[in-house]
NUNUSE-145876 format. One record per residue (C-alpha): chain; x, y, z; residue in three letters; residue number from 1. Coordinates in nm, 2 decimals, padded with zeros to 4 digits. Layout:
! NUNUSE-145876
ch, X, Y, Z, aa, i
A, X, Y, Z, Ala, NUM
...
! end
This chain:
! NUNUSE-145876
ch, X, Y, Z, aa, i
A, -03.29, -02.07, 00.34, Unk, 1
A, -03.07, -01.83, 00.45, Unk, 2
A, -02.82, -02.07, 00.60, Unk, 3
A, -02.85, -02.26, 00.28, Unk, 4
A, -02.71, -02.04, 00.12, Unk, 5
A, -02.43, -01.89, 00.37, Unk, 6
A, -02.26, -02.23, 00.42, Unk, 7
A, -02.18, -02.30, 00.04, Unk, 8
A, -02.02, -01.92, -00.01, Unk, 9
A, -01.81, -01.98, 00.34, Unk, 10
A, -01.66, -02.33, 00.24, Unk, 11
A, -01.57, -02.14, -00.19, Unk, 12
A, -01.42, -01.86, 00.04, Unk, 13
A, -01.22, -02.11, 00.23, Unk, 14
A, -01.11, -02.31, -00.07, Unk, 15
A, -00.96, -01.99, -00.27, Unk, 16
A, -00.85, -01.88, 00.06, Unk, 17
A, -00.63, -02.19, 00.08, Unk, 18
A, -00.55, -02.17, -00.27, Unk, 19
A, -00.40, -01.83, -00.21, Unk, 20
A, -00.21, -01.98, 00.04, Unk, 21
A, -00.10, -02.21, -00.14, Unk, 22
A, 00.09, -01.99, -00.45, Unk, 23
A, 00.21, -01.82, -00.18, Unk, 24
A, 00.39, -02.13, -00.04, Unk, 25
A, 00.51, -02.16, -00.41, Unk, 26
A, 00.66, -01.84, -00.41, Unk, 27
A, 00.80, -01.85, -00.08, Unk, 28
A, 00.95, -02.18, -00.17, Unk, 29
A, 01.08, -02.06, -00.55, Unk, 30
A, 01.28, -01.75, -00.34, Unk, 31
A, 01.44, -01.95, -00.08, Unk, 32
A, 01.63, -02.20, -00.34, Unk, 33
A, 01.96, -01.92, -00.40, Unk, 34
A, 01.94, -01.81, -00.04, Unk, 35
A, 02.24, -01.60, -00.07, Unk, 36
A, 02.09, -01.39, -00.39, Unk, 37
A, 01.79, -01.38, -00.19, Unk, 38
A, 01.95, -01.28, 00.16, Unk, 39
A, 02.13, -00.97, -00.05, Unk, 40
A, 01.82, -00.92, -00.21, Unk, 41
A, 01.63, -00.80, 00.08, Unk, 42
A, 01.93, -00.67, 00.24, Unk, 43
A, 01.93, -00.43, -00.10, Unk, 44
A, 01.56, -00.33, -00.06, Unk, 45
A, 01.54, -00.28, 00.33, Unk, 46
A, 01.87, -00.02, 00.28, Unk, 47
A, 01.60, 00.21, 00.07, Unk, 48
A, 01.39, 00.26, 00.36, Unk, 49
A, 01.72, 00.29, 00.57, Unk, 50
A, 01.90, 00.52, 00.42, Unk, 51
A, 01.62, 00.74, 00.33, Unk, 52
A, 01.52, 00.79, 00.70, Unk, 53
A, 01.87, 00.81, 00.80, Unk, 54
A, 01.97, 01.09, 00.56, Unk, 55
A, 01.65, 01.29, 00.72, Unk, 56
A, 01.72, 01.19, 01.06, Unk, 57
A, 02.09, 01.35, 01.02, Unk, 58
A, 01.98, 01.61, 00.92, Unk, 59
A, 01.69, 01.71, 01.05, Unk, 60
A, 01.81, 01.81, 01.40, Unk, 61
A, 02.08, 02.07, 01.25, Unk, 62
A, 01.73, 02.32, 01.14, Unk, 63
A, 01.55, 02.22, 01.46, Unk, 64
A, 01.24, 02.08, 01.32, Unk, 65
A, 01.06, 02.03, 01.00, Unk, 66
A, 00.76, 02.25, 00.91, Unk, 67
A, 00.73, 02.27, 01.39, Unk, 68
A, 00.73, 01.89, 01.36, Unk, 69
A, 01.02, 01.69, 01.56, Unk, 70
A, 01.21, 01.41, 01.46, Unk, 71
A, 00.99, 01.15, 01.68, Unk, 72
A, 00.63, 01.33, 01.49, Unk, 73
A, 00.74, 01.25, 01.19, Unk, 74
A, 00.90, 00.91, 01.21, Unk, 75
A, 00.53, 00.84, 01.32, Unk, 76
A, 00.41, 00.96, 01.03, Unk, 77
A, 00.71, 00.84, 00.78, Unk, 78
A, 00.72, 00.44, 00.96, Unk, 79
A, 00.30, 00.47, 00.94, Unk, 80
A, 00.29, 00.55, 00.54, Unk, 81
A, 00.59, 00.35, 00.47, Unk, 82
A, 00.48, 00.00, 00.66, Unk, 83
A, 00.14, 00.05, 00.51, Unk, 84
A, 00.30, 00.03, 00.14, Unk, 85
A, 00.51, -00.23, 00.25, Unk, 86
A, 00.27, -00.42, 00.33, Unk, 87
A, 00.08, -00.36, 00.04, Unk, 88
A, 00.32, -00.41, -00.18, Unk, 89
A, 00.34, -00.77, -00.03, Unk, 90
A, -00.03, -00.86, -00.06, Unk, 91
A, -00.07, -00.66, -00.43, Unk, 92
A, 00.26, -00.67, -00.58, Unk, 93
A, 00.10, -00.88, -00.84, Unk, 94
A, -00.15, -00.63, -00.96, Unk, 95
A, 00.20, -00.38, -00.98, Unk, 96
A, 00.19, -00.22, -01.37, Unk, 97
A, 00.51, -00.41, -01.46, Unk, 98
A, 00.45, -00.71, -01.32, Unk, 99
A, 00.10, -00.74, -01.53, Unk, 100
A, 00.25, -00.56, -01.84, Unk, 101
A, 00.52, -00.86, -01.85, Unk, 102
A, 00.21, -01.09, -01.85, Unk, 103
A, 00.03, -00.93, -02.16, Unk, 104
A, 00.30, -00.86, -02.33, Unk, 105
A, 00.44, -01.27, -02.31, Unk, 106
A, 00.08, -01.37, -02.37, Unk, 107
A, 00.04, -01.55, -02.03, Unk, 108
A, -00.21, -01.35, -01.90, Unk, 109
A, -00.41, -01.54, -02.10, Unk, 110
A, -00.35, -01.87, -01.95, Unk, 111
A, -00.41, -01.72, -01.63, Unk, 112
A, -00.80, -01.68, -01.80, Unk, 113
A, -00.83, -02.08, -01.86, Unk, 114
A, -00.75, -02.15, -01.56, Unk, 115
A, -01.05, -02.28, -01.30, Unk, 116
A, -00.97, -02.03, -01.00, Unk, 117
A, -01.06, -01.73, -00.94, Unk, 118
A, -00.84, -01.44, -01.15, Unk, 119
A, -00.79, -01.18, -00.89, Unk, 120
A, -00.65, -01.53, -00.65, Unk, 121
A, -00.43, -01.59, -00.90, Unk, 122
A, -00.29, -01.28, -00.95, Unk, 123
A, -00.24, -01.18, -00.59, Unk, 124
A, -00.04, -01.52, -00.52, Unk, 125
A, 00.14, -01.44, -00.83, Unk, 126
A, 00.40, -01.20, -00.69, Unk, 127
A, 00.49, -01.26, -00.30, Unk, 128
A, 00.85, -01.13, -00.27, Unk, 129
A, 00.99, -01.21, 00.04, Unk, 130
A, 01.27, -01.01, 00.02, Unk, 131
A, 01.02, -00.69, 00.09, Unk, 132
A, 01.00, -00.83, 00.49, Unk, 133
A, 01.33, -00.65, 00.61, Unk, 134
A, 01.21, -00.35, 00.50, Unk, 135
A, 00.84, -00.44, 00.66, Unk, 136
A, 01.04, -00.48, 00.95, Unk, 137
A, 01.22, -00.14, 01.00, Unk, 138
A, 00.92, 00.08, 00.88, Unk, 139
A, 00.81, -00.11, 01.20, Unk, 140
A, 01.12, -00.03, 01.39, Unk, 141
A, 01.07, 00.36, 01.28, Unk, 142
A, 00.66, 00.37, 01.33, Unk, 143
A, 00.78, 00.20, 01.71, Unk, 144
A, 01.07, 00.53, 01.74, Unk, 145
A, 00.74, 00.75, 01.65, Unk, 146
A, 00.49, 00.66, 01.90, Unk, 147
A, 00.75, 00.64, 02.19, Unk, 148
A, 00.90, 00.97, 02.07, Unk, 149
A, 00.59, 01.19, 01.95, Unk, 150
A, 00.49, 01.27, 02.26, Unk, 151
A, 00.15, 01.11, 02.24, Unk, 152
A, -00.01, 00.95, 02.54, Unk, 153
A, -00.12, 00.64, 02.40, Unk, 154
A, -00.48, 00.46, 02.46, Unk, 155
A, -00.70, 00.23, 02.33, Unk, 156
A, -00.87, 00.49, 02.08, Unk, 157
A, -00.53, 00.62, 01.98, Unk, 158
A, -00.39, 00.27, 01.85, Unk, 159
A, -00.75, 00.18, 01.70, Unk, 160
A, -00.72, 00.49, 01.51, Unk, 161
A, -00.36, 00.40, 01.40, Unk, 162
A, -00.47, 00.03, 01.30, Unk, 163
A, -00.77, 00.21, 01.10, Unk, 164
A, -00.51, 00.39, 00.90, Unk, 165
A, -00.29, 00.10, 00.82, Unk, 166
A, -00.59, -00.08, 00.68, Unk, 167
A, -00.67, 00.23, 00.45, Unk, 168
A, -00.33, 00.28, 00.38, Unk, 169
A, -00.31, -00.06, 00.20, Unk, 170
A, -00.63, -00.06, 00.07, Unk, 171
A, -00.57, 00.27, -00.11, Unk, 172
A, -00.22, 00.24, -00.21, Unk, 173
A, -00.38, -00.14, -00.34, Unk, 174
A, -00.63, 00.00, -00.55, Unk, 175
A, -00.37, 00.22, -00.74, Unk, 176
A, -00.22, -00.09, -00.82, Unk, 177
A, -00.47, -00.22, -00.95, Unk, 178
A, -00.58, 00.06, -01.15, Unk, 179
A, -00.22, 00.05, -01.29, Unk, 180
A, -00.21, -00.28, -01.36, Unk, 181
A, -00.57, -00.27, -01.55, Unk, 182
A, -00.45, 00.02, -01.78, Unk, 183
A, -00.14, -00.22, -01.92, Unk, 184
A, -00.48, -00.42, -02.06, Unk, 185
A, -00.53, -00.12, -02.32, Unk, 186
A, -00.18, 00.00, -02.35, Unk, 187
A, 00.00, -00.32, -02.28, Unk, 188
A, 00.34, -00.09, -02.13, Unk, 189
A, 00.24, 00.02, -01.80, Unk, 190
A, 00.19, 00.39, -01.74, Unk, 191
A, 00.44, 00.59, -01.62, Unk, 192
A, 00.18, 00.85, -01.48, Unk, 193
A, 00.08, 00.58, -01.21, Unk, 194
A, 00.42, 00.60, -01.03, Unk, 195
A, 00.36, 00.94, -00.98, Unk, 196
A, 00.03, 00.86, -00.79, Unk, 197
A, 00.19, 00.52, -00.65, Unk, 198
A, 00.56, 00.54, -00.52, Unk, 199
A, 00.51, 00.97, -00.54, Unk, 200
A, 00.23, 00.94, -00.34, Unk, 201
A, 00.37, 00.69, -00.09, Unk, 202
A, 00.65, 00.97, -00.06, Unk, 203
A, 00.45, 01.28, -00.06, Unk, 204
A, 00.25, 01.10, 00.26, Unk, 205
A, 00.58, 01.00, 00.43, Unk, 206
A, 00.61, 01.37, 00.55, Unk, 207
A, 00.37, 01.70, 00.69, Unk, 208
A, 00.20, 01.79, 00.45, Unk, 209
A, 00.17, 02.14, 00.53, Unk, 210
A, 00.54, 02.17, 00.38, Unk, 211
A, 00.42, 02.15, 00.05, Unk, 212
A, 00.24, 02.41, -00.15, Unk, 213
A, -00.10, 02.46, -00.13, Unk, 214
A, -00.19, 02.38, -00.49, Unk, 215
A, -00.03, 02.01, -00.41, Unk, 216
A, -00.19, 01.99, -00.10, Unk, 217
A, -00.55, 02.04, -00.17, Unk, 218
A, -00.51, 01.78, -00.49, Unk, 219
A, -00.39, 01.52, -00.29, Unk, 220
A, -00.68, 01.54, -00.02, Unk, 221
A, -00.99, 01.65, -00.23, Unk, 222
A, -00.88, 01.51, -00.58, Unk, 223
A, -00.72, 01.21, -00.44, Unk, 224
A, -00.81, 01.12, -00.08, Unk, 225
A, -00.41, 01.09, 00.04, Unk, 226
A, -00.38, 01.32, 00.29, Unk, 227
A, -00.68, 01.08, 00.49, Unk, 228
A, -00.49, 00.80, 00.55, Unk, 229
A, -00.20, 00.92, 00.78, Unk, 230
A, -00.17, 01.26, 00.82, Unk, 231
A, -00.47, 01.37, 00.92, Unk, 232
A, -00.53, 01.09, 01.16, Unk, 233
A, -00.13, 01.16, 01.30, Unk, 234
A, -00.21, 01.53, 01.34, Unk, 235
A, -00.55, 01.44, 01.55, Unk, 236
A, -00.31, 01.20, 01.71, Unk, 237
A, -00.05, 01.48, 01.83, Unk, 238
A, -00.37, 01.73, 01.94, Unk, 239
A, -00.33, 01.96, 01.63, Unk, 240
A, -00.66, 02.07, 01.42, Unk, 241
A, -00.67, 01.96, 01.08, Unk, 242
A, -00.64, 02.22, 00.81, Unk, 243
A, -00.94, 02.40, 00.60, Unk, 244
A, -01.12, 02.40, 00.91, Unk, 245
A, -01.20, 02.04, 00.88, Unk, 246
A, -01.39, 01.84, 01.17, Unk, 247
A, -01.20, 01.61, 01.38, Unk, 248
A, -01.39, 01.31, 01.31, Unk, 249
A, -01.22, 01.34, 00.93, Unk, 250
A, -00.92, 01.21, 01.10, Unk, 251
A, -01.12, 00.88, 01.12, Unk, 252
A, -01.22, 00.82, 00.76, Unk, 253
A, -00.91, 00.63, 00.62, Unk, 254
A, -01.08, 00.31, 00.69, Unk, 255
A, -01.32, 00.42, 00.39, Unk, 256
A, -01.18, 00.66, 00.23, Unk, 257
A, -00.90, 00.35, 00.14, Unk, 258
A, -01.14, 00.10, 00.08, Unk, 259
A, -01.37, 00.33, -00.11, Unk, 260
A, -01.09, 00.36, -00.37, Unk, 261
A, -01.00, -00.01, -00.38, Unk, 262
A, -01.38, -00.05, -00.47, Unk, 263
A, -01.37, 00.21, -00.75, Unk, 264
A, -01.08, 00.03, -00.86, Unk, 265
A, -01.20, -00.35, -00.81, Unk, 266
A, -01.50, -00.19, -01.07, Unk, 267
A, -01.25, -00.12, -01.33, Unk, 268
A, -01.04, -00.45, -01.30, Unk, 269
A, -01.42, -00.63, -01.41, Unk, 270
A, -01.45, -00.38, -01.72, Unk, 271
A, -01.07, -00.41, -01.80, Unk, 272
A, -01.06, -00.79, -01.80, Unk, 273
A, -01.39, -00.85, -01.97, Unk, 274
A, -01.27, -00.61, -02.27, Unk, 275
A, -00.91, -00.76, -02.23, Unk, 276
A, -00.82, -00.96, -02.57, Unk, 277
A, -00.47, -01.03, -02.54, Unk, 278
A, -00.15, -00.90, -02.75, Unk, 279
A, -00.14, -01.23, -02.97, Unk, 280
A, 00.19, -01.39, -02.85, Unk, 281
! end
């Protein structure tokens, strides 16, 4: 009975699976036809990153240190929060506030209802930008500078541990999409206050948190689980105790402390589009 039932579930997971796949291949393909607007395209996007870290990095060795942490600490935390929403970005940038908003505002959200595949496949494979792979690419390059100049002797625990807070790192930073992009259902613009939590966030992570003050702190580890996902598990990482006395092993919870969020937010997606009744275009 049991198998019965397994095998029909595995073989609809494998068909929306390729169908994912499949709009991505449309995308991909849609992107590469003006290759020049496309190669400045992500040259454009990967200079954020670039020039952000390099402005820091300039600077940062003329005051000695940031909050006691070197140049090589924080790159490991900066390239670790920045690939993380990268890569996020890439797999969610369909759920993104605008991105939906455009959709109910045109009315073709709507279509996206008719249609026989699942909704959350469709929207996923609706926004694949390529041009977001540069950028991927040298969060990757800074995470690498990190863990060869942190000063952490690497092992299989440390790099599981580091893996572990990628996934949550995209898992969280996913679910704040798509609790963004649920709330343009009700007030069809998307909400400003979201980019605080999203890019902000994403921004707020890329460095010690101990520099900030303690009101801002606490609300973005207690109120909203941020300060899980890379910097504690970087400050177990470099052999320093977390703050508020907290146990080591909270360094370990970003693979549920992300997912946990994505969950909450998955919840809200289900009574957003079952409420949803369009704009009328």
């Amino acid at each position: 009975m049991g198998r019965g039932r397994v095998a029909p579930a595995l073989d609809s997971a494998i068909h929306h699976l390729r169908l994912y796949f499949l709009l991505l291949r449309a995308q991909a393909r849609s992107q590469g036809v003006y290759r020049a607007s496309f190669a400045l395209d992500a040259l454009a996007t990967a200079l954020i990153t670039a020039t952000e870290f390099a402005a820091f990095a300039l600077v940062l060795p003329r005051f000695g240190g940031l909050g006691g942490w070197t140049l090589g600490e924080v790159a490991l935390l900066y390239g670790l929060a920045e690939l993380g929403f990268v890569l996020m970005d890439l797999i969610f940038g369909g759920f993104d506030a605008p991105n939906l908003s455009a959709q109910v505002r045109s009315g073709s959200f709507s279509t996206l209802l008719l249609r026989p595949a699942p909704l959350p496949v469709q929207v996923l494979g609706s926004d694949f930008a390529l041009r977001r792979f540069p950028r991927a690419l040298l969060a990757a390059g800074i995470l690498a500078y990190g863990m060869a100049h942190s000063g952490v002797a690497w092992t299989a625990g440390g790099l599981a541990l580091l893996a572990g807070s990628l996934v949550g790192l995209i898992a969280f930073f996913g679910g704040l999409f798509v609790v963004g992009g649920t709330l343009t259902f009700w007030t069809v613009e998307s909400v400003e206050a979201m980019n605080v939590l999203t890019y902000g966030g994403r921004t707020l992570i890329s460095y010690p948190m101990d520099i900030y003050g303690e009101w801002l702190r606490r609300a973005f580890t207690y109120l909203l689980p941020a300060a899980f996902l890379s910097y504690f598990p970087v400050m177990h990482l470099l052999g320093r105790p977390l703050p508020d006395g907290l146990p080591g092993w909270a360094a370990y919870l970003a693979p549920v402390a992300g997912p946990l969020v994505l969950g909450a937010a998955a919840l809200l997606w289900r009574v957003g589009v079952r409420h949803y009744q369009g704009t009328g275009s």
